[in-house]
N, C-alpha and C positions, 0 to 999 in steps of 0.2 A: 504494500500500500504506500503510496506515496504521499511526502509530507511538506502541504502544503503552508508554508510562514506570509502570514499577513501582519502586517506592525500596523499597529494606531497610536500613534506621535500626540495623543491627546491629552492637556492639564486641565481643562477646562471644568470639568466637575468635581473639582478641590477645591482645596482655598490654598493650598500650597504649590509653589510653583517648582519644577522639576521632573515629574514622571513624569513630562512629554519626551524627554530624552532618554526613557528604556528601553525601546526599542532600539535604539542605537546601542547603547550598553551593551545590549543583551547579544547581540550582533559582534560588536566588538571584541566579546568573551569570547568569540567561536563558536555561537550555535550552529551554523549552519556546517562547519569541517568537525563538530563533535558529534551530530548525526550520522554525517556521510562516512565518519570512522567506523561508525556501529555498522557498515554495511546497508542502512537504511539510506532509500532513494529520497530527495529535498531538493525541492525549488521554494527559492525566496519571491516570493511577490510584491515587495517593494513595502511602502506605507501608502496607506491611504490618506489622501489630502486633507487638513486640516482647517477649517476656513476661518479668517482673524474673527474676531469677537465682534459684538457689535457696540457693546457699550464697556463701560469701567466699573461696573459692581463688584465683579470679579476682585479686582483689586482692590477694592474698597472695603470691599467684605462686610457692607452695613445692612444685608438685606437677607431675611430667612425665604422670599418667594423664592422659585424653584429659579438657576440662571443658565444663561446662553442654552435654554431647550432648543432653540431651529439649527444654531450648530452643531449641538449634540446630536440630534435626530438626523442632520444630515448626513455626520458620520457612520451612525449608525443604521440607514438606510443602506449607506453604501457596504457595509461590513456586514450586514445582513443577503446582500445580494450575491458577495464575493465569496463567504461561509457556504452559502447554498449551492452555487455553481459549484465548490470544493471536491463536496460530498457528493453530487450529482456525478461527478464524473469519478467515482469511486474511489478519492483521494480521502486524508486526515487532516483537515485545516487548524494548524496553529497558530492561533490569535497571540501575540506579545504586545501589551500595553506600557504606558499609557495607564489612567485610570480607571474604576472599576463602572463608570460610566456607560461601557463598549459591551459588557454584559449585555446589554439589551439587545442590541442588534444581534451579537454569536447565540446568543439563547434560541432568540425566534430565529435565525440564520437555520440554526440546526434543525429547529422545529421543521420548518419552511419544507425541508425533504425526507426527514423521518418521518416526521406527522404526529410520533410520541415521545419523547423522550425522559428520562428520569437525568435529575442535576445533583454532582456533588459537589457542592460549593464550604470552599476551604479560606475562612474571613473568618477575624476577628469580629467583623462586625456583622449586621445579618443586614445590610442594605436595602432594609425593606421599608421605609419610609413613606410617604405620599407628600403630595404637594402641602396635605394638612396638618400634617403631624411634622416636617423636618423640622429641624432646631436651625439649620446652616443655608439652607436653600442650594446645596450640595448635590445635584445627580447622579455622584458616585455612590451615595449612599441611598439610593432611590430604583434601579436599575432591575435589581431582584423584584422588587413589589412590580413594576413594569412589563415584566415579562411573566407573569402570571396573572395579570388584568388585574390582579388587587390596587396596584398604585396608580401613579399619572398616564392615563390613557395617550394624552398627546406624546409623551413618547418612544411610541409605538404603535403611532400612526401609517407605517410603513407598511405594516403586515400585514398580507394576503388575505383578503377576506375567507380565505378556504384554511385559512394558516391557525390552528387553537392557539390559544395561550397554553402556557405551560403548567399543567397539573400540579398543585401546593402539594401534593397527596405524593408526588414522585421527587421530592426536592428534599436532599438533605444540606445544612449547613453543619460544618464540624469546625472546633473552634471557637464560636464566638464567646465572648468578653465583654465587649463594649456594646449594650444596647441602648437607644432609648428608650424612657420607658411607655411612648404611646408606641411606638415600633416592635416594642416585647410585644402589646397587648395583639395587634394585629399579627402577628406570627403566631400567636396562640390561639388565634378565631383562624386561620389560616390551613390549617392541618399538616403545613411545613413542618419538618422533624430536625428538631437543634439539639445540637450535640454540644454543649459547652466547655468549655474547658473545668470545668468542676467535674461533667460528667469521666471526659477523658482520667481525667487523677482518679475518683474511684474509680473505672472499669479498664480502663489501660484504651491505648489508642486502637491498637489488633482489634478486641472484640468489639472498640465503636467504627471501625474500617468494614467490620464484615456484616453486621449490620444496616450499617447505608447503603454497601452494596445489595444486599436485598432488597430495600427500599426500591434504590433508585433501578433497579434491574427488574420488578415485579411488572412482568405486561408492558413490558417500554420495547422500545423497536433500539435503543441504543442511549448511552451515555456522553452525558457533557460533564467536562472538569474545570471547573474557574475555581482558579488559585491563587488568591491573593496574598501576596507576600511578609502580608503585616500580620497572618498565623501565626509565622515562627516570631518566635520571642525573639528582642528588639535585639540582643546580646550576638546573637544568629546572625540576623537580618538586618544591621541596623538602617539598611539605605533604602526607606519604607515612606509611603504619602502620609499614613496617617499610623506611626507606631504607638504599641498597648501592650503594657508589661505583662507577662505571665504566660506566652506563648509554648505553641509545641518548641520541641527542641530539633536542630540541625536532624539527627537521626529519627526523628518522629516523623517531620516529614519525608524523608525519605525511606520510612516504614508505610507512609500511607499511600504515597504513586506507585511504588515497586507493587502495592496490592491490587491495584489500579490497572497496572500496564498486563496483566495477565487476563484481562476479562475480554474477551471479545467483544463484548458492548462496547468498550470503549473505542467512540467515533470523534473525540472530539474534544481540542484543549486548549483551555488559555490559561496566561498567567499576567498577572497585572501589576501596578504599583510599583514598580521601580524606582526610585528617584536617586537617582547618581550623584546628584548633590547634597545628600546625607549622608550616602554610605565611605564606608572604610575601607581605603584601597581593593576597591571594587569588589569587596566580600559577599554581597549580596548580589553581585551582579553573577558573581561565579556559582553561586547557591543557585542560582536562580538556572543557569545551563545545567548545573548537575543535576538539579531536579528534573528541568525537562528529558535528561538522557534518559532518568530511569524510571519513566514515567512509560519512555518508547522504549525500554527494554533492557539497558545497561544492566550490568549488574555486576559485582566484584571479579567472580570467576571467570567471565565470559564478556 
């Protein structure tokens, strides 16, 4: 199967500036010659164009309404279309971000040609917010609720009238830490299955890995993996949009893809959150390629 790399250069649904240069990072580490070492076939598709802003809120940062939705949507339009064509022609599309913004579009992207899919989503945070409840007016943190019709409908104005939203019932988050608390309550009317980091310490990561995978494997035609890099604790990861102490550790996540990369469902990955200009002589950016190796297959021995 061939492995398709799509970068989206986007900061726009932060308040911090810097992930729009992980994709390049991530690049720069070698993902594409630490693929092709594994014997796995990769073409780079470029990034997807970014359009400037239209106003200065962003910078501002004084307003919790939801911001730059039409550039967000448009990139997400487009990232939905390119995701789809991926899988259509029987390739693995991987999405490198940018913010967790671009969820939207890879979620319904994948939908678009599976038709069902179940989601393992790897955040600290559960980015399930609405235009009503965010605290930040942030659409990184908004994206999940979006692609399950729970959130802001505008966007995901893109999607195919024939295209469902994505089933709360097939979506696991593992991870999360940081909720709001109108954002916990809609996750719990939601039928979404969260795995917290409390859970993880009693039960170990292994038997919350193999659990989500049921979940998300029950009656689904294939699997999506959005991994946000702000899971691993900050110590890990420290070059993160939005870091939150108490995360998996360096080997946890790489306990949790290696479970991952075995499952034939698995059609589909991103990883997000980058930002170069926090981290530590690019230690997160190189986390960030070894995860994706052994996510497609790497493994110590082999």
């Amino acid at each position: 199967m061939n492995i398709d790399i799509i970068g989206v250069p986007v900061d726009l649904g932060s308040n911090r500036r810097g992930v729009d240069m992980g994709p390049s990072a991530i690049r720069y580490t070698g993902l594409v010659q630490a693929i092709r070492k594994m014997g796995r076939s990769c073409r780079d598709l470029g990034n997807i164009p970014v359009p400037a802003p239209e106003n200065d809120s962003y910078e501002q940062g004084i307003s919790n309404s939801p911001r730059f939705i039409n550039e967000i949507t448009e990139i997400n339009e487009t990232l939905y279309k390119m995701v789809g064509d991926s899988l259509a022609q029987g390739n693995m599309p991987l999405v490198i971000g940018g913010d967790h913004s671009i969820a939207t579009g890879s979620l319904l992207g994948v939908q678009s040609c599976l038709k069902n899919i179940g989601v393992i989503w790897m955040d600290a945070h559960g980015d399930f917010n609405t235009e009503h409840t965010t605290l930040s007016g942030n659409l990184h943190g908004m994206s999940l609720a979006a692609a399950t019709g729970t959130g802001m409908r505008a966007m995901a104005r893109f999607k195919g009238e024939d295209v469902d939203f994505i089933d709360p019932e097939k979506v696991v988050i593992i991870g999360a830490r940081d909720l709001d608390p109108e954002e916990a309550e809609l996750l719990k009317k939601s039928k979404v299955t969260v795995f917290t980091m409390e859970d993880i310490d009693m039960y170990g990561l292994r038997s919350i890995m193999q659990r989500a995978v049921e979940i998300a494997e029950d009656g689904t035609e294939g699997i999506h993996l959005s991994f946000d890099l702000d899971v691993v604790t900050p110590s890990d990861a420290p070059g993160v949009g939005t870091p939150v102490k108490g995360g998996i550790t360096y080997r946890e996540a790489h306990l949790a893809v290696e479970m991952l990369s075995v499952r034939p469902k698995l059609r589909s990955i991103e990883l997000v959150e980058l930002n170069p200009v926090l981290d530590y002589a690019n230690k997160t950016g190189e986390l960030a390629v070894s995860l994706l190796c052994s996510v497609l297959g790497k493994r110590i021995m082999r």
